[in-house]
BALOBA-1460 file (C-alpha; in Angstrom, 3 decimals):
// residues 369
<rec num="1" residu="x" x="144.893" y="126.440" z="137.110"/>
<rec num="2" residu="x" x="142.644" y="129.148" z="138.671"/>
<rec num="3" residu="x" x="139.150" y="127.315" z="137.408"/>
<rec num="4" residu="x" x="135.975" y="126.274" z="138.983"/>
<rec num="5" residu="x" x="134.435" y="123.332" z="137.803"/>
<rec num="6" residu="x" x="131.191" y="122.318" z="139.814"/>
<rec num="7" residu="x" x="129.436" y="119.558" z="139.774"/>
<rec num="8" residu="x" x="125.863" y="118.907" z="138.120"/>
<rec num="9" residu="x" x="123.339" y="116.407" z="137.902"/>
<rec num="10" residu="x" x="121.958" y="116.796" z="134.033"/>
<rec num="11" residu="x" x="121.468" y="114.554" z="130.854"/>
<rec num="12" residu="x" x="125.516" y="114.279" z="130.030"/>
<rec num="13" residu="x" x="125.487" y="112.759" z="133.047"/>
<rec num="14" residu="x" x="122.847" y="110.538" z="132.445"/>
<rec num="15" residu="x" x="124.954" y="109.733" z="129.053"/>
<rec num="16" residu="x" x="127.790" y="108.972" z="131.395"/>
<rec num="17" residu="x" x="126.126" y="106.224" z="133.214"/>
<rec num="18" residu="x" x="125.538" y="104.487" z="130.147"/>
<rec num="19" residu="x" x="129.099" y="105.454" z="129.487"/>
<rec num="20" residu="x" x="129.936" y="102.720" z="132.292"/>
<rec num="21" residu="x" x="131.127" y="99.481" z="132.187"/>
<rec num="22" residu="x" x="130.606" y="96.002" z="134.258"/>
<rec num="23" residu="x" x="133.669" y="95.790" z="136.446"/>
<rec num="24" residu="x" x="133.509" y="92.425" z="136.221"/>
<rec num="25" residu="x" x="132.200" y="91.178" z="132.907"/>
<rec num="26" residu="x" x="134.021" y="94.220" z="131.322"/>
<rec num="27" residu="x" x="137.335" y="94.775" z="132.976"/>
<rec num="28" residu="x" x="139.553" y="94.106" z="129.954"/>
<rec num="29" residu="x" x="137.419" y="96.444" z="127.800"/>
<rec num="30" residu="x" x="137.251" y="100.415" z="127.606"/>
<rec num="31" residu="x" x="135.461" y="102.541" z="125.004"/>
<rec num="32" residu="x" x="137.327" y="104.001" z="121.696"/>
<rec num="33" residu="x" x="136.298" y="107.196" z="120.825"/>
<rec num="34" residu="x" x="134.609" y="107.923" z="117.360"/>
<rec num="35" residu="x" x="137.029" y="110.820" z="115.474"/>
<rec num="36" residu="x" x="138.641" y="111.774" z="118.556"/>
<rec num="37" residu="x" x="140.617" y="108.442" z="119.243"/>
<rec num="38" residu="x" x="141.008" y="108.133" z="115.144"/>
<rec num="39" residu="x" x="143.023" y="110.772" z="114.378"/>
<rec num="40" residu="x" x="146.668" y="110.834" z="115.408"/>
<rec num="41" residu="x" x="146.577" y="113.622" z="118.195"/>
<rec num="42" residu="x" x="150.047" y="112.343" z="119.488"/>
<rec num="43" residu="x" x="153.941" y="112.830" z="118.472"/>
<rec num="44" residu="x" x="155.592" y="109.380" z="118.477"/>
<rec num="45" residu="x" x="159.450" y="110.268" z="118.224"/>
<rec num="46" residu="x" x="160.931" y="111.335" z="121.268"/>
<rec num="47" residu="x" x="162.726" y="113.632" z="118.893"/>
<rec num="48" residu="x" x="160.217" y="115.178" z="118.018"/>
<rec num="49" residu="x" x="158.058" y="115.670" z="120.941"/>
<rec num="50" residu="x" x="160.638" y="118.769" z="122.366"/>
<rec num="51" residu="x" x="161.045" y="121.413" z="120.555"/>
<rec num="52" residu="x" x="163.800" y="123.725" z="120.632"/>
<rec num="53" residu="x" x="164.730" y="127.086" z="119.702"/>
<rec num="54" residu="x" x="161.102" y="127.792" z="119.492"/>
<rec num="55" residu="x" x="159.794" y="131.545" z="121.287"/>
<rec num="56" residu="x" x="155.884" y="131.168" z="120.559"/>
<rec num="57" residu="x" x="153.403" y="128.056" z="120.510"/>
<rec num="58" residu="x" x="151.885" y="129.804" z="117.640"/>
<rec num="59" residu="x" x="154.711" y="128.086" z="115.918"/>
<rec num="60" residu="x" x="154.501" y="124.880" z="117.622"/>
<rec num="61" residu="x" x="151.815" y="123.259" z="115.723"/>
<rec num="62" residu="x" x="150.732" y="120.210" z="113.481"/>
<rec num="63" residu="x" x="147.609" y="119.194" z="112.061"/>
<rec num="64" residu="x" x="146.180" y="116.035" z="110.681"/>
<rec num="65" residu="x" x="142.871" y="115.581" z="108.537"/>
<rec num="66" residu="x" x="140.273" y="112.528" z="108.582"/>
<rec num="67" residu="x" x="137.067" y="112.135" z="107.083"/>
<rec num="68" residu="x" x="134.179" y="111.588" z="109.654"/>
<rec num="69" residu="x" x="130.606" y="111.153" z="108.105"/>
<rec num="70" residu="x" x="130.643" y="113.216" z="104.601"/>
<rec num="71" residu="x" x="132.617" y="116.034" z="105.993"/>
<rec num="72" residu="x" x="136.809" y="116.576" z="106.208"/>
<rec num="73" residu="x" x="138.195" y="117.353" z="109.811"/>
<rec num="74" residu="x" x="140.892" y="118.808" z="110.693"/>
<rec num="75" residu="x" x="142.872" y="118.903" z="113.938"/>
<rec num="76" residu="x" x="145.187" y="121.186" z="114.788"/>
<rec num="77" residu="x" x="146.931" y="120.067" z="118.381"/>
<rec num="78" residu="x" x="149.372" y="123.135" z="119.774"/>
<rec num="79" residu="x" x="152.455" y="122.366" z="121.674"/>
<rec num="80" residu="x" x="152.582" y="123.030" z="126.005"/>
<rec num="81" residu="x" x="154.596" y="125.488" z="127.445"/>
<rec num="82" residu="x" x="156.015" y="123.522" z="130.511"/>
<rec num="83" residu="x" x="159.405" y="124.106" z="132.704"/>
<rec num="84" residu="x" x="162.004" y="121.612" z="133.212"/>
<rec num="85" residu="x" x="165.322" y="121.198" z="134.962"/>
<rec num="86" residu="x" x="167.824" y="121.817" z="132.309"/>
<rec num="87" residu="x" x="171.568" y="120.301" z="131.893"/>
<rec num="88" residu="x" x="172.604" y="122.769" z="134.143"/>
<rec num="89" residu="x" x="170.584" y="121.957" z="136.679"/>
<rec num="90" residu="x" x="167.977" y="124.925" z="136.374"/>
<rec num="91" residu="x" x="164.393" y="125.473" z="135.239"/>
<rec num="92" residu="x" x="164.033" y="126.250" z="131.662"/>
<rec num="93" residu="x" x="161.071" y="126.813" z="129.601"/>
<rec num="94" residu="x" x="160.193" y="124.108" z="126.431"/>
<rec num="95" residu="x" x="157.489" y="123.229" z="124.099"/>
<rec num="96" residu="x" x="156.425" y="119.768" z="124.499"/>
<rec num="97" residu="x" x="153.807" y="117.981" z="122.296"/>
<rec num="98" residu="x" x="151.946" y="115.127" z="124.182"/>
<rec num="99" residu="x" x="153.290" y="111.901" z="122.852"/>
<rec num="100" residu="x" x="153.204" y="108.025" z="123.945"/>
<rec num="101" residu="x" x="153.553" y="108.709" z="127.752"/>
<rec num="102" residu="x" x="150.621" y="111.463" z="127.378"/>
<rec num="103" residu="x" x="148.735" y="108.798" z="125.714"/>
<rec num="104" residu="x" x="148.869" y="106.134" z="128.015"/>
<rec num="105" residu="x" x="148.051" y="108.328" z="131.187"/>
<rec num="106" residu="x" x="144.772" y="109.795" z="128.867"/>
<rec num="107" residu="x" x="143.781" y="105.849" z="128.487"/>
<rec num="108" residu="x" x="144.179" y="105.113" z="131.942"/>
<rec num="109" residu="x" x="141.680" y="107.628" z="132.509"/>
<rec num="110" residu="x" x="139.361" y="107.158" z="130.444"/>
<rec num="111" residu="x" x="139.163" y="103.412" z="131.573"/>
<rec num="112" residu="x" x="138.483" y="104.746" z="135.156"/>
<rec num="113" residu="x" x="135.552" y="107.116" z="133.570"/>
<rec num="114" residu="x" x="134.267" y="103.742" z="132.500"/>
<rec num="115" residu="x" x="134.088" y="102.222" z="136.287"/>
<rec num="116" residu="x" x="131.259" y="105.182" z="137.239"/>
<rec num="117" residu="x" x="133.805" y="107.448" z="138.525"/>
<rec num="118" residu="x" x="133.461" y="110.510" z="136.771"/>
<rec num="119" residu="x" x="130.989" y="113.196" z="137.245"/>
<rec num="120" residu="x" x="129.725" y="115.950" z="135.042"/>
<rec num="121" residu="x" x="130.934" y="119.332" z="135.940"/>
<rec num="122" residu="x" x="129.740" y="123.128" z="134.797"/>
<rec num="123" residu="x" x="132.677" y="124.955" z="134.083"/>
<rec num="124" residu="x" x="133.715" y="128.114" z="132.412"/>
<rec num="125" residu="x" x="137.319" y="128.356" z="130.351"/>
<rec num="126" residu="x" x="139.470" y="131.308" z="130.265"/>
<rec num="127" residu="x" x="138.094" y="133.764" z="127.949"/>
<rec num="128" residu="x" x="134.900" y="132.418" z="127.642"/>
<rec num="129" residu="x" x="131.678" y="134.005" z="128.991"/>
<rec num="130" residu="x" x="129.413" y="130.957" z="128.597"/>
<rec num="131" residu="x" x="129.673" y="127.961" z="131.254"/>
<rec num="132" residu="x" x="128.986" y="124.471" z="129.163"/>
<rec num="133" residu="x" x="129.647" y="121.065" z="130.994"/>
<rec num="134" residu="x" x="132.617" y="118.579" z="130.701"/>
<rec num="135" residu="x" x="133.605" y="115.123" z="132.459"/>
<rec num="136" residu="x" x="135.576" y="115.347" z="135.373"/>
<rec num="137" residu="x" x="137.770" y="112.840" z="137.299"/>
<rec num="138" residu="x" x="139.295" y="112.276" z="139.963"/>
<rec num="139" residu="x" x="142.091" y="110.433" z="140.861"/>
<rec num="140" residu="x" x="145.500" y="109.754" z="142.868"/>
<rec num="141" residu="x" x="149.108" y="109.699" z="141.565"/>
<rec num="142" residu="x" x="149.270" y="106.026" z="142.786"/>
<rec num="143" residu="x" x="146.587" y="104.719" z="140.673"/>
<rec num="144" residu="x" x="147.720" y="106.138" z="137.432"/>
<rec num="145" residu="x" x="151.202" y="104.713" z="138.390"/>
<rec num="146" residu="x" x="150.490" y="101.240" z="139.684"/>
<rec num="147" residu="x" x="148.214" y="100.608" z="136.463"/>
<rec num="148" residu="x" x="150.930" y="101.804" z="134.021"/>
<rec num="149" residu="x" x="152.640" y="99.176" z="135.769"/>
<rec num="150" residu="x" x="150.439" y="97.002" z="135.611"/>
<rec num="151" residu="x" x="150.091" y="97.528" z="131.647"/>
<rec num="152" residu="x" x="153.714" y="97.020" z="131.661"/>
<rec num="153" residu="x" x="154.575" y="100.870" z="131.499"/>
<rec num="154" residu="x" x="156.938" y="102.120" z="133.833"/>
<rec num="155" residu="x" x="156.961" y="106.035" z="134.729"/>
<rec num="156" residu="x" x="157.553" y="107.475" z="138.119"/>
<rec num="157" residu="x" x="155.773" y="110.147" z="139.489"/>
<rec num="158" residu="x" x="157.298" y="113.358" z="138.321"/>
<rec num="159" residu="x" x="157.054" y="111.734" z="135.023"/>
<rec num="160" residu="x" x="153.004" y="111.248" z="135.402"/>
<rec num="161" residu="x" x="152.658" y="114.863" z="136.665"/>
<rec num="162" residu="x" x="154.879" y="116.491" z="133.743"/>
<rec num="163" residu="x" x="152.109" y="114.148" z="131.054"/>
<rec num="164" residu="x" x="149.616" y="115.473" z="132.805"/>
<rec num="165" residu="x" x="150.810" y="119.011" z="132.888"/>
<rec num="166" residu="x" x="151.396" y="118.811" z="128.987"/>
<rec num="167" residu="x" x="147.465" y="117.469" z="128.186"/>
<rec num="168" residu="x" x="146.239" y="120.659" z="130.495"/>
<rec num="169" residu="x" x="148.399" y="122.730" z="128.589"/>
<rec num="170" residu="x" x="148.438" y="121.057" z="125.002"/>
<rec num="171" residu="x" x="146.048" y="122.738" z="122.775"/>
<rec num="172" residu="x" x="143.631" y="120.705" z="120.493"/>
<rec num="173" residu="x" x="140.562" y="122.034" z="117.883"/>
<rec num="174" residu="x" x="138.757" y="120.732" z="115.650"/>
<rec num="175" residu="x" x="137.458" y="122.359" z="112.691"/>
<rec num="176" residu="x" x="135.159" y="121.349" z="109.778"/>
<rec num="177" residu="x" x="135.813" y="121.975" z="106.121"/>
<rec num="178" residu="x" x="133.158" y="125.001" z="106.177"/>
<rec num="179" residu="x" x="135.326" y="126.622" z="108.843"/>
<rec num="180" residu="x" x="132.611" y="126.330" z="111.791"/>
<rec num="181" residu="x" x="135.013" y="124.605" z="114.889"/>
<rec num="182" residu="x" x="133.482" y="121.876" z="116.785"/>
<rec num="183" residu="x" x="135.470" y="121.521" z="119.686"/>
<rec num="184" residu="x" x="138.894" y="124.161" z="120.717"/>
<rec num="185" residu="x" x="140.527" y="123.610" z="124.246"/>
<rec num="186" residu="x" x="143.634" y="122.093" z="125.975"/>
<rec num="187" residu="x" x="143.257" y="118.389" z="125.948"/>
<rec num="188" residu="x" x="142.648" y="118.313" z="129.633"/>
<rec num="189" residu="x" x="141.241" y="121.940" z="130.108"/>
<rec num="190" residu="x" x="140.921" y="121.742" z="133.863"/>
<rec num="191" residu="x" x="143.917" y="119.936" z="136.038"/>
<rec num="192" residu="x" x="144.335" y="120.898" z="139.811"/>
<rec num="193" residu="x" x="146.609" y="119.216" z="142.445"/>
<rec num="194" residu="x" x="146.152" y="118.446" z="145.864"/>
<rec num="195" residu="x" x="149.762" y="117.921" z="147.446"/>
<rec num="196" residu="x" x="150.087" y="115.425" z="150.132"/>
<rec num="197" residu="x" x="153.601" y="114.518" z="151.800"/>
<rec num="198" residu="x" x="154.213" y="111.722" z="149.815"/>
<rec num="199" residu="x" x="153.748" y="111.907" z="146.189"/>
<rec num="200" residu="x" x="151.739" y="109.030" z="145.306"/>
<rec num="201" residu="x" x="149.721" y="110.472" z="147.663"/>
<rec num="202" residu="x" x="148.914" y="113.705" z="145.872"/>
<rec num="203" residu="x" x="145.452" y="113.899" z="144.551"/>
<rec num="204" residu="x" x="144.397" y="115.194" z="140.748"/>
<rec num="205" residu="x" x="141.211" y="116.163" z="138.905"/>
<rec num="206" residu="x" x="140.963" y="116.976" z="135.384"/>
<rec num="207" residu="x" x="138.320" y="117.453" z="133.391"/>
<rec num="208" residu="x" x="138.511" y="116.152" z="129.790"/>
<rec num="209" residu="x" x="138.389" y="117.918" z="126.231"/>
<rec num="210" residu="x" x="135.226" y="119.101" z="125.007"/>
<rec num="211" residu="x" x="134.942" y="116.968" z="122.092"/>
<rec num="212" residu="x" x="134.897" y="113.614" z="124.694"/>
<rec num="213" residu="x" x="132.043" y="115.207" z="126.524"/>
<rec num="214" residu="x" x="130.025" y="115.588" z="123.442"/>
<rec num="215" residu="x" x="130.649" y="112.407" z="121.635"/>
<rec num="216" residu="x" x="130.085" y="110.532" z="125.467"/>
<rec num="217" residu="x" x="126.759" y="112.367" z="125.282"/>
<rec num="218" residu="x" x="126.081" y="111.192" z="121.969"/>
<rec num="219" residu="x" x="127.102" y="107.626" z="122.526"/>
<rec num="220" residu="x" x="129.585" y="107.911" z="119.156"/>
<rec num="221" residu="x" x="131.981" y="105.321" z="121.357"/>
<rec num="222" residu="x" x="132.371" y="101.508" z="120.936"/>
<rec num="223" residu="x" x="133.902" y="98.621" z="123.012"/>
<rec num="224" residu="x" x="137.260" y="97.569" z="122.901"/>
<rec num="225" residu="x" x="140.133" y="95.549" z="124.312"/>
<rec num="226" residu="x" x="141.835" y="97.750" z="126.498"/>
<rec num="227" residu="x" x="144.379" y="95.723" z="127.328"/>
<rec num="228" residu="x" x="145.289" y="95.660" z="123.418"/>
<rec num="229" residu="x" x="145.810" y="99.190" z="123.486"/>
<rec num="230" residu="x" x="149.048" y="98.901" z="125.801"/>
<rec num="231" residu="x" x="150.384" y="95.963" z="123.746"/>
<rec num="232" residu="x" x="151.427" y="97.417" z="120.352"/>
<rec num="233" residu="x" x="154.734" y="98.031" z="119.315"/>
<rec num="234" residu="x" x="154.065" y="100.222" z="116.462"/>
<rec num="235" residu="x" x="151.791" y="103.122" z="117.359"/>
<rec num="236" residu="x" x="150.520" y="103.522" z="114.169"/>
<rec num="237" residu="x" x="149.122" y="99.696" z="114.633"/>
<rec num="238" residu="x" x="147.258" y="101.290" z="117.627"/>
<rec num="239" residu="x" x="145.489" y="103.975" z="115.631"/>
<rec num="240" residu="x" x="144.938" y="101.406" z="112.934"/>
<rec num="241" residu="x" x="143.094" y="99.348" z="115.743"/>
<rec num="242" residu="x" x="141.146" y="102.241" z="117.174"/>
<rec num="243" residu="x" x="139.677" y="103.165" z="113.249"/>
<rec num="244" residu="x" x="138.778" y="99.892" z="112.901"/>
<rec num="245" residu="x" x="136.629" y="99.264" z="116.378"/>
<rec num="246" residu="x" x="135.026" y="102.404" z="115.339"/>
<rec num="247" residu="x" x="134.373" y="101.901" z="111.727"/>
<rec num="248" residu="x" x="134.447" y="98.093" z="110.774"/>
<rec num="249" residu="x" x="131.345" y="97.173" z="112.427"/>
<rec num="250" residu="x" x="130.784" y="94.352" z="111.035"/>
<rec num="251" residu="x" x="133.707" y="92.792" z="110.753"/>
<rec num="252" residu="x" x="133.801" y="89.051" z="109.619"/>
<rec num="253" residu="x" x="134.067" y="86.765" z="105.848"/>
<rec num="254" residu="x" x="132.885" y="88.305" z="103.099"/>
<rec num="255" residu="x" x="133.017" y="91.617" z="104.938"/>
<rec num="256" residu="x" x="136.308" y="93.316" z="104.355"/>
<rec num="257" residu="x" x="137.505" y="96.505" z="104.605"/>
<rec num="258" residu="x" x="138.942" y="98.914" z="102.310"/>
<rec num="259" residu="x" x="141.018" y="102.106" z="102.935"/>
<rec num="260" residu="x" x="143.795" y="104.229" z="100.982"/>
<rec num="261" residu="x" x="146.970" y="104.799" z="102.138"/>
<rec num="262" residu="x" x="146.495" y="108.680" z="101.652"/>
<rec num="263" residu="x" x="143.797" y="108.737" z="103.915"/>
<rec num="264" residu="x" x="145.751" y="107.546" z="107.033"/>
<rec num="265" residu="x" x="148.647" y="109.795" z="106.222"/>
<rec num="266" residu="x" x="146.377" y="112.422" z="106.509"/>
<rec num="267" residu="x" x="145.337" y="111.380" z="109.336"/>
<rec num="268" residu="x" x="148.075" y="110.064" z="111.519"/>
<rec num="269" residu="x" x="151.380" y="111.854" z="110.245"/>
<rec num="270" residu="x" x="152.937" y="114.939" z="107.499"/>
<rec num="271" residu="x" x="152.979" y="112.781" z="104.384"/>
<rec num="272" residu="x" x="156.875" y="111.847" z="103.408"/>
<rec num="273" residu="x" x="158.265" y="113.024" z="100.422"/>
<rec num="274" residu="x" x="157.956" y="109.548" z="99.045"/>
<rec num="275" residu="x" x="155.093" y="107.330" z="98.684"/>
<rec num="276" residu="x" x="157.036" y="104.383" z="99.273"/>
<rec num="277" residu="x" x="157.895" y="105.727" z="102.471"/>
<rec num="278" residu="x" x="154.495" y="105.787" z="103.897"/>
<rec num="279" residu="x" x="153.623" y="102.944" z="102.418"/>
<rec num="280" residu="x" x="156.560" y="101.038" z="104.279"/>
<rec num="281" residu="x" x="154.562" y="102.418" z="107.746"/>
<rec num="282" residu="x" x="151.391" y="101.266" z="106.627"/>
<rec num="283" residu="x" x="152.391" y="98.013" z="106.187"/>
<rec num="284" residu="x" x="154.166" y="97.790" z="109.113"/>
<rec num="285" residu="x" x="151.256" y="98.667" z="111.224"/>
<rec num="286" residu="x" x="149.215" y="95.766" z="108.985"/>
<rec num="287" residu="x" x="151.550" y="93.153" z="110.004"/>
<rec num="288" residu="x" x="151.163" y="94.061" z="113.331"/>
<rec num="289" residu="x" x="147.925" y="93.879" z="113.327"/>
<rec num="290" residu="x" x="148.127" y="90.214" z="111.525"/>
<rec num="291" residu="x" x="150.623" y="89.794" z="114.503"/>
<rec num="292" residu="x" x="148.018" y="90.689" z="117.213"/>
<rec num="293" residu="x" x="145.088" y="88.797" z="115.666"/>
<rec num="294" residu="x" x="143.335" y="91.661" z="115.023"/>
<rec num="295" residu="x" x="143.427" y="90.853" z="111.051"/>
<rec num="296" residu="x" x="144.334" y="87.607" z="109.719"/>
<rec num="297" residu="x" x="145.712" y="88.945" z="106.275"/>
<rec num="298" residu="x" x="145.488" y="91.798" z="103.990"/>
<rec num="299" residu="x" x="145.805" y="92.489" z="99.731"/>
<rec num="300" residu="x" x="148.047" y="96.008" z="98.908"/>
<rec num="301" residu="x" x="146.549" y="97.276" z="95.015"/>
<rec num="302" residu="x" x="148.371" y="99.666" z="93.548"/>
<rec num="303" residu="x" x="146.437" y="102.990" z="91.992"/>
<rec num="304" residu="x" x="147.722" y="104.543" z="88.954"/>
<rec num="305" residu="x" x="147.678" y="107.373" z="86.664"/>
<rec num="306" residu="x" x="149.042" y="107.398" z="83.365"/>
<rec num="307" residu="x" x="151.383" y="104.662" z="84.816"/>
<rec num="308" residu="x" x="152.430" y="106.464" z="87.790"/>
<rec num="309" residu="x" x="151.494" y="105.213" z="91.383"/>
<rec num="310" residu="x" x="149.398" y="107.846" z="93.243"/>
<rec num="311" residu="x" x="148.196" y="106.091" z="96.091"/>
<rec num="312" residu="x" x="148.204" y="102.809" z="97.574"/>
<rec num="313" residu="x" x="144.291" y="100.984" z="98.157"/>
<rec num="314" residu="x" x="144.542" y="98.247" z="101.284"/>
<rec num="315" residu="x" x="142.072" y="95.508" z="101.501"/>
<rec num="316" residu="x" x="141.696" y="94.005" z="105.484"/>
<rec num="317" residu="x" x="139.966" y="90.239" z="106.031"/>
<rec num="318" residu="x" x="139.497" y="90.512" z="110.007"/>
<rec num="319" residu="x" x="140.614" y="87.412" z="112.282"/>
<rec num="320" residu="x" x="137.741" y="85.337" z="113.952"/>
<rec num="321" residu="x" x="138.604" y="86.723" z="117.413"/>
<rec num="322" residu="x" x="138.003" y="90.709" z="116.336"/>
<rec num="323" residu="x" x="134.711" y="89.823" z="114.192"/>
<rec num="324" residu="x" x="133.623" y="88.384" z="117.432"/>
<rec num="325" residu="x" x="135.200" y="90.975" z="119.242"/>
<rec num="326" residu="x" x="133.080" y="93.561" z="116.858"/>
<rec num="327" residu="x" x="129.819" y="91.659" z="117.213"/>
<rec num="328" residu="x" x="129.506" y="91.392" z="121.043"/>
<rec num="329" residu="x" x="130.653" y="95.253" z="120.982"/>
<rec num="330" residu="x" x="127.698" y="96.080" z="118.130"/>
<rec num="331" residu="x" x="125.214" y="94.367" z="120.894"/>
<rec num="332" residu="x" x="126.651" y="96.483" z="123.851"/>
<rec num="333" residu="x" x="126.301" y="99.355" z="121.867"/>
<rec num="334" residu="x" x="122.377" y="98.528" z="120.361"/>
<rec num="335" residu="x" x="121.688" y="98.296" z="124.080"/>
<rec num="336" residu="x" x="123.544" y="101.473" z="125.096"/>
<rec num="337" residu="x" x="121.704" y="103.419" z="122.586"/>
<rec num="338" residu="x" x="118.216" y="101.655" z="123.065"/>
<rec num="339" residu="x" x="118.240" y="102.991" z="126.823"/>
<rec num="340" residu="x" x="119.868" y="106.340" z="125.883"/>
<rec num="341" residu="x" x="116.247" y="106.164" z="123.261"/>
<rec num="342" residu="x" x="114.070" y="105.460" z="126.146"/>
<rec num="343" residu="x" x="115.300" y="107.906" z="128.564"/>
<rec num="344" residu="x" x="115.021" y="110.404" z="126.027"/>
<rec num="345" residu="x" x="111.444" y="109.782" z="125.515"/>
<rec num="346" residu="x" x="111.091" y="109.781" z="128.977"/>
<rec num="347" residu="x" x="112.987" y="113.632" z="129.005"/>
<rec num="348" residu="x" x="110.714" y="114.573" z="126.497"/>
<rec num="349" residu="x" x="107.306" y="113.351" z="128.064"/>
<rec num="350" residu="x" x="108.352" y="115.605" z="130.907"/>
<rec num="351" residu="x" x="108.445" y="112.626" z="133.154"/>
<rec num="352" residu="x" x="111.269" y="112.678" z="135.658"/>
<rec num="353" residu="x" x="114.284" y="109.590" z="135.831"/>
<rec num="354" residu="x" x="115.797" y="110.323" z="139.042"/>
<rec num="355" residu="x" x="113.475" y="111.808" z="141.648"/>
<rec num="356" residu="x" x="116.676" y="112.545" z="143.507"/>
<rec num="357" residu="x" x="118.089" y="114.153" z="140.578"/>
<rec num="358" residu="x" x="114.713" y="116.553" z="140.337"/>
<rec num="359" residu="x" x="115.170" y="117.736" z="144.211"/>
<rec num="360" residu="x" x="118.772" y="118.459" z="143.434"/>
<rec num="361" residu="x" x="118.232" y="120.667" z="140.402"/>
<rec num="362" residu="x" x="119.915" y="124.150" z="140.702"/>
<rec num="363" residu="x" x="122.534" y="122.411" z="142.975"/>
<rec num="364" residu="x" x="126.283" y="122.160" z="142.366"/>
<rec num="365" residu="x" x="128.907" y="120.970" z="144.742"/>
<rec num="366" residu="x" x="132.699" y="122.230" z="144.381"/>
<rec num="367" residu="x" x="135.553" y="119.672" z="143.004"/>
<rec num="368" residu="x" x="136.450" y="117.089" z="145.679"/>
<rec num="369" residu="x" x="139.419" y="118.931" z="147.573"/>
């Protein structure tokens, strides 16, 4: 992808350093995502994920609707154009949505951002006259696959390169209910490659989606198990999971929490054409979740209209471990915030943080290789 992406020294930056994590103390955990993580940006059936007989990505397309804050969002993610070696042995053009492998690569990733590797970069996308900054990574073939492994998911190379080929080419926006958009790019808008003769070898840099950038900057993240999110059988258990590091903060007795079935439809899949239906997924995602300890039991209530069930109100009590799990994440994230506080009052007194940073200002370098 014909792109420049150089590299900056500014306040996201600064936001990204409190984006870090202990590699000691903190090498199980990673950070979930507020909205972004929430909402089901992934196609699950294999099925599913390749389309056929389709000419345009126009018509490759789903969306999925959550409520963050008081306001309805909705995300529309747009299939990848990609080539692949067909039955016959030749390259043929598909549509390909990003689905579990795209997923796993996108948390490996993020887990490295966490260990102070990434760097902010100034970029400009296609079609766009003004340059805005994004996190950037870099990385080897070899790392992504040995911690897959690791994680107990097994893809080979070609594989990792084709999931990272569909997030650079895999469209993803967000829009609010009054139409304004609040983040529209390719989940990975920048990917280059630097061959080497073997492939594990080969080199990568992406730079993530706009939305992960701003919500970094904005410290709307919060600890969590990372190895959990490579353990779950069901992935709607996973997104369950993710909502609830973001949202139940403070989960524990007497503190439980309460969510409609409709409103993680909306948000993870196309509703069936039977309640029921969706309510069978739901519950398999709960019992997963009693399953992993992440809830120790939950009540289903029925809602009704003139007799008729409309919708489907779940009641969560969390397990011990994830209300303890939730309170040592609320005090990593009062202290994130508190020094993301004091270095903006420090920005705004005019004093400088990084003397090195202030002799540097003006100054990019080009991407690694």
């Amino acid at each position: 992808m014909a792109m420049n992406a150089n590299k900056v020294q500014n306040d996201v930056q600064l936001a990204l350093d409190l984006f870090g994590l202990d590699p000691l103390i903190d090498k199980d955990f990673t950070h979930t995502l507020s909205l972004y993580d929430v909402i089901g940006k992934y196609i699950y059936d294999r099925r599913s994920k390749i389309l056929t007989g389709v000419t345009s990505a126009a018509d490759a397309k789903f969306q999925r609707k959550i409520i963050h804050g008081n306001a309805e969002i909705t995300a529309t993610i747009t299939a990848a154009n990609i080539e692949r070696i067909g039955k016959n042995g030749e390259k043929e053009s598909v549509f390909a949505f990003p689905g579990t492998r795209e997923q796993a690569i996108e948390d490996v990733l993020r887990k490295l951002a966490t260990e102070r590797r990434a760097e902010t970069y100034e970029t400009q996308l296609p079609n766009k006259k003004k340059k805005f900054h994004l996190i950037g990574l870099q990385f080897s073939l070899y790392e992504i696959h040995q911690e897959l492994e690791r994680q107990g998911k097994s893809y080979n190379y070609v594989e990792i390169r084709e999931g990272l080929e569909i997030l650079s080419k895999a469209g993803l926006s967000f829009v609010s209910e009054d139409g304004s958009t609040l983040a529209n790019a390719n989940f990975f808008p920048v990917l280059f490659f630097a061959d080497a003769p073997k492939k594990g070898d080969a080199q990568a840099f992406i730079c993530f989606h706009p939305l992960v950038t701003d919500l970094i900057t904005n410290t709307k993240y919060r600890r969590s198990k990372y190895s959990k999110l490579f353990e779950f059988q069901s992935q709607r258990a996973r997104l369950f999971y993710d909502r609830l590091c973001c949202s139940w903060i403070q989960a524990g007795p007497g503190r439980p929490y309460n969510i409609l079935l409709t409103t993680l439809i909306a948000a993870w899949k196309d509703p069936a054409n039977r309640l029921a239906k969706d309510k069978e997924i739901i519950i398999e995602a709960l019992n997963e979740l009693v399953k992993r300890d992440i809830i120790e039991k939950y009540e289903a209530e029925p809602k009704k209209n003139k007799g008729k069930i409309y919708d489907w109100l779940f009641t969560l009590h969390a397990s011990n471990s994830f209300a303890k799990q939730q309170a040592a994440a609320q005090k990593v994230f009062n202290q994130i915030t508190a020094k993301a506080e004091g270095r903006a009052l420090m920005s705004g007194d005019g004093e400088s943080q990084d003397s090195e940073n202030d002799n540097n200002e003006g100054k990019s370098s080009k991407i690694p290789f």
